[in-house]
Residue, then its C-alpha position, 0 to 999 in steps of 0.5 A: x861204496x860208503x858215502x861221505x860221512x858229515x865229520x869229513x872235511x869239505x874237501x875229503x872225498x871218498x875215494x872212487x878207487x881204494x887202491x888208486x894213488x892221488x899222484x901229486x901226493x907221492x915221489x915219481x916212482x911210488x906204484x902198486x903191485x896187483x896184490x896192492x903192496x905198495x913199491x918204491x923204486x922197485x922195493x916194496x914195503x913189505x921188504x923195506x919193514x922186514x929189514x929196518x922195520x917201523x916206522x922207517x922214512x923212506x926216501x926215493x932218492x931218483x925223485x928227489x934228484x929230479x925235483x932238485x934238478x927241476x928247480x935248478x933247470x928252471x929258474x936257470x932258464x926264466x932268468x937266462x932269459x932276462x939276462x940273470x944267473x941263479x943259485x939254488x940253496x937246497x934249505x937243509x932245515x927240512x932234512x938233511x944228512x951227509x947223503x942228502x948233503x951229498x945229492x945236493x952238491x952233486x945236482x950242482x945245488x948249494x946248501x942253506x944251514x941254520x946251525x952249526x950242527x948242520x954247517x957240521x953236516x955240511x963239513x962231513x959231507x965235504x960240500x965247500x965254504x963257498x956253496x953253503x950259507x948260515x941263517x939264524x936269528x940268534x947265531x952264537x959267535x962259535x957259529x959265526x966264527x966256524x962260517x968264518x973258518x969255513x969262508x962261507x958264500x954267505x952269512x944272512x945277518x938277521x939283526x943290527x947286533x948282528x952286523x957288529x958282531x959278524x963284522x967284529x968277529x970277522x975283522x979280527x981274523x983279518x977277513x972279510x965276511x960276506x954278508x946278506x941282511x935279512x929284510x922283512x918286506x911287510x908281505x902277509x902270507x896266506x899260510x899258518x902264522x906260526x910259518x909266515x915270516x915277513x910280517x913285522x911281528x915276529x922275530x926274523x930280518x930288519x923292518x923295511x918299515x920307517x922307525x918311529x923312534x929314529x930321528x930322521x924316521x929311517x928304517x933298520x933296514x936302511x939303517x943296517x945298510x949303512x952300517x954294513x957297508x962301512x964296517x971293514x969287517x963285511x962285504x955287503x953282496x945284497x939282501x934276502x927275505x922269506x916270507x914263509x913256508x907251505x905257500x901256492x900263491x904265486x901274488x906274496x913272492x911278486x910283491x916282496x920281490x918289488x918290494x926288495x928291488x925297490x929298496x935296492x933302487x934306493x940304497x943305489x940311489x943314497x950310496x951309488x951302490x947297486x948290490x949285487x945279489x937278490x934272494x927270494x928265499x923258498x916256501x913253496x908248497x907242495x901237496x899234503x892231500x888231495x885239496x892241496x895244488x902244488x905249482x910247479x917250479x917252471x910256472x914258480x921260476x916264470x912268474x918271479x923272473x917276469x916281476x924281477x925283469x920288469x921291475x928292474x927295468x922300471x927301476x933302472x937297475x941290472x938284473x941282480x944274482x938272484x938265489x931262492x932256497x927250496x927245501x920242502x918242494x924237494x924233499x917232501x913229496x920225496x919221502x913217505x913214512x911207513x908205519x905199523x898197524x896195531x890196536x883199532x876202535x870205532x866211535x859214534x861222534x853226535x853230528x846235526x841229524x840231516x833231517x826227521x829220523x835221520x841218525x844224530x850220530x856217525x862213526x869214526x875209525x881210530x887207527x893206531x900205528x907204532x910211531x906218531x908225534x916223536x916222528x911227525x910233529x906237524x900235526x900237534x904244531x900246525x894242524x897240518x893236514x896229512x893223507x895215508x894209505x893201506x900199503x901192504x894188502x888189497x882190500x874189499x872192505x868199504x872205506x871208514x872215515x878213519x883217524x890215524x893215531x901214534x902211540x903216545x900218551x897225548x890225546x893230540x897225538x894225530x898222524x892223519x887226522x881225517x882220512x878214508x881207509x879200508x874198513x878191514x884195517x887192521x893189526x900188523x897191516x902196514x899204512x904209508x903216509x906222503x909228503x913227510x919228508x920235511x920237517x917230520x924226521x927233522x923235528x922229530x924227538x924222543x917223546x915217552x923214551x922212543x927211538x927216532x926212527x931210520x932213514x932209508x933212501x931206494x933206489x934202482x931196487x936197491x934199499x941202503x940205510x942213510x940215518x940209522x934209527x935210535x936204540x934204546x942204548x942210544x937213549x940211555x947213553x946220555x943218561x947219567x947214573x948216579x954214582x953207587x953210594x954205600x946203604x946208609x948204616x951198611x958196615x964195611x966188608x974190609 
């Protein structure tokens, strides 16, 4: 067995058992077979890559129906208890096509869209007005006006422009729109900056912070109250937050949670106006690698309706409709990336010598495989970590700290930046990487003209092709040709 290497990260181990699966890491029905070919639902990679090829996303649809149920069921249950309801809003931001669409709808959740596109999603999926809700920071008024037409449950204003504009829009159609207002809560995540979103620098909600600039020191958030309650356009049901993404600790939900309760205890207090609805918006985590350790959504739902009960009772207040927004916790460890093998390479990186004689340099793997940053970019984006394994074959050979890497013309173009392989891996072996079902496909693009890749979701032994890949006409379709012109001094042939 190798040992450790130097330039792996703390919490990289090698691992006792190549073929072992680190189970949190994957959907409920990945296994291997005992030729080490990895299967889901029944399906093994080998297949799925024979007929849709590489890299392909593939989708344990019975997992992730599960996980949706298992928040839905939870937090029903932790707020039953208190004397709460619940609404479930699968965030569509992380993935979403019509099918998944359709899987939320049919484990009674809602949708959470950000953008007409994914209101259009919605739409074809059939999901009505009433269980979808729009966010956005910057909603253009073709995106309001078409949340309108479809009478949507909720539009979570993000601005004190915005409650004019949604008001206007709405008033006009002789409507009235149903509205959250979007309040940063002042809480700092323990996560990346560039996925916490309730802190004041940043560009999401309304401060519940005092205004140094209003006279009477009142905060927008106080402020967009006011005003949406008088608009005629608008019907204020409550307030939302989110105070990032890829969270474990349970302490940032609490505190924003009391935070939130109390303002609304104040605006009863300055309006006679209890509002009705609470949403604590999503960003639980889930596991990446083996240092990651996800909660689940019982102990979640338990710990945020014991802060919601308790600090409604402090406060005086009726335990509001409470709504949360999962979306990586459902479709992430639902989903691993299969990908190809090709091209390998060992280098010697220069460490700090252990001691007299000891070696100054260690050795690293790099691994190539067919797709990369077009279809996962959270590596380049967040330094997000990820984990991958040899998905088609038994291996004797010891594990190699290796580095996986996408074909790309970026040296930052990572897929796993530190991670033990076999170290015969090798051309034409198939790796699959967990957890990628959200924001990998949905960030996914078109980097040096590649194709983003299909979609496929298993279930019962069955694989069906849910987004088909790009072609290279598909590239080319938008690209416009310039018009033939004659060559210049060329003579007529009429």
């Amino acid at each position: 067995m190798a040992a450790g290497s130097p330039l792996a990260p703390d919490w990289l181990t090698v691992p006792a058992d190549p073929a072992a699966l680190e189970r949190k890491l994957w959907a409920r029905d990945v296994a291997r077979s005992a030729d080490g070919v990895l299967a889901v639902g029944g399906v093994s990679v080998k297949e799925l890559a024979a007929e849709f090829g590489t890299p392909l996303f593939v989708v344990s649809e019975a997992d992730f129906r599960a996980r949706a149920a298992g928040f839905r069921d939870a937090f029903r249950a932790a707020f039953a208890a208190i004397g709460g309801e619940v609404d479930v809003y699968y965030a569509g931001k992380s993935f979403l096509c019509s099918e998944i669409a359709h899987w939320v709808s049919e484990e009674g959740l809602n949708l959470d869209t950000c953008s007409g596109g994914e209101l259009a999603v919605a739409m074809r999926a059939g999901l009505p007005g009433e269980r979808l809700g729009l966010h956005g920071n910057n909603k253009s008024a073709a995106e309001i006006g078409r949340a309108l037409d479809l009478d949507l449950g909720r539009i979570v204003v993000d601005s004190l422009q915005e409650i004019a504009i949604v008001g206007d829009l709405a008033a006009a159609r002789g409507v009235r729109a149903n509205v959250l207002l979007r309040l940063t809560p002042g809480v700092h995540a323990s996560t990346h900056e560039f996925i916490a979103t309730a802190h004041e620098d940043q560009k999401f909600g309304l401060s519940l912070g005092a205004d140094p600039f209003d006279a009477e020191g009142a905060s927008p958030a106080s402020r967009a109250v006011d005003a949406a309650l008088a608009h005629p356009g608008l019907r204020l049901l409550g307030v939302h937050c989110h105070i990032g993404s890829q969270i474990f600790e349970a302490e940032g939900f609490e505190l924003a949670a009391r935070r939130l309760l109390g303002f609304l205890a104040a605006v009863r207090d300055r309006h006679g106006v209890e509002l009705p609805e609470l949403d604590l918006g999503g960003g639980y985590g889930i596991a990446y690698t083996e240092a990651d350790e996800p909660r689940g959504p019982e102990e979640i739902a338990g710990a945020m309706a014991a802060v919601v009960g308790s600090t409604c009772a402090d406060l005086g207040l009726a335990v509001p409709r409470i709504s949360i927004e999962p979306g990586r916790a459902i479709v992430g460890p639902s989903t691993f990336t299969l990908y190809t093998t090709g091209t390998t390479k060992t280098v010697h990186v220069d460490t700090v010598p252990a001691g007299p004689g000891q070696p100054s340099t260690e050795p690293r793997r790099y691994v190539s495989v067919d797709g990369g940053m077009s279809d996962n970019a959270r590596p380049v984006l967040y330094d997000a970590d990820y984990s991958a394994v040899l998905a088609s074959r038994v291996s004797g050979a010891d594990p190699a700290l290796s580095r996986v890497v996408g074909k790309h013309c970026e040296s930052g173009d990572i897929v796993v930046r530190d991670v033990y392989l076999p170290g015969d891996t090798g051309a034409g072996d198939l790796l699959a990487v967990p957890g990628t079902g959200a924001y990998c496909w949905a960030l996914s693009s078109n980097y040096n003209y590649l194709g983003r890749p299909p979609v496929v979701a298993v279930a019962g032994g069955t694989a069906r092709l849910i987004v088909r890949g790009e072609t290279e006409a598909d590239l080319l379709a938008r690209d416009v040709q310039r018009a033939a012109t004659p060559t210049p001094g060329a003579r007529s042939s009429a």
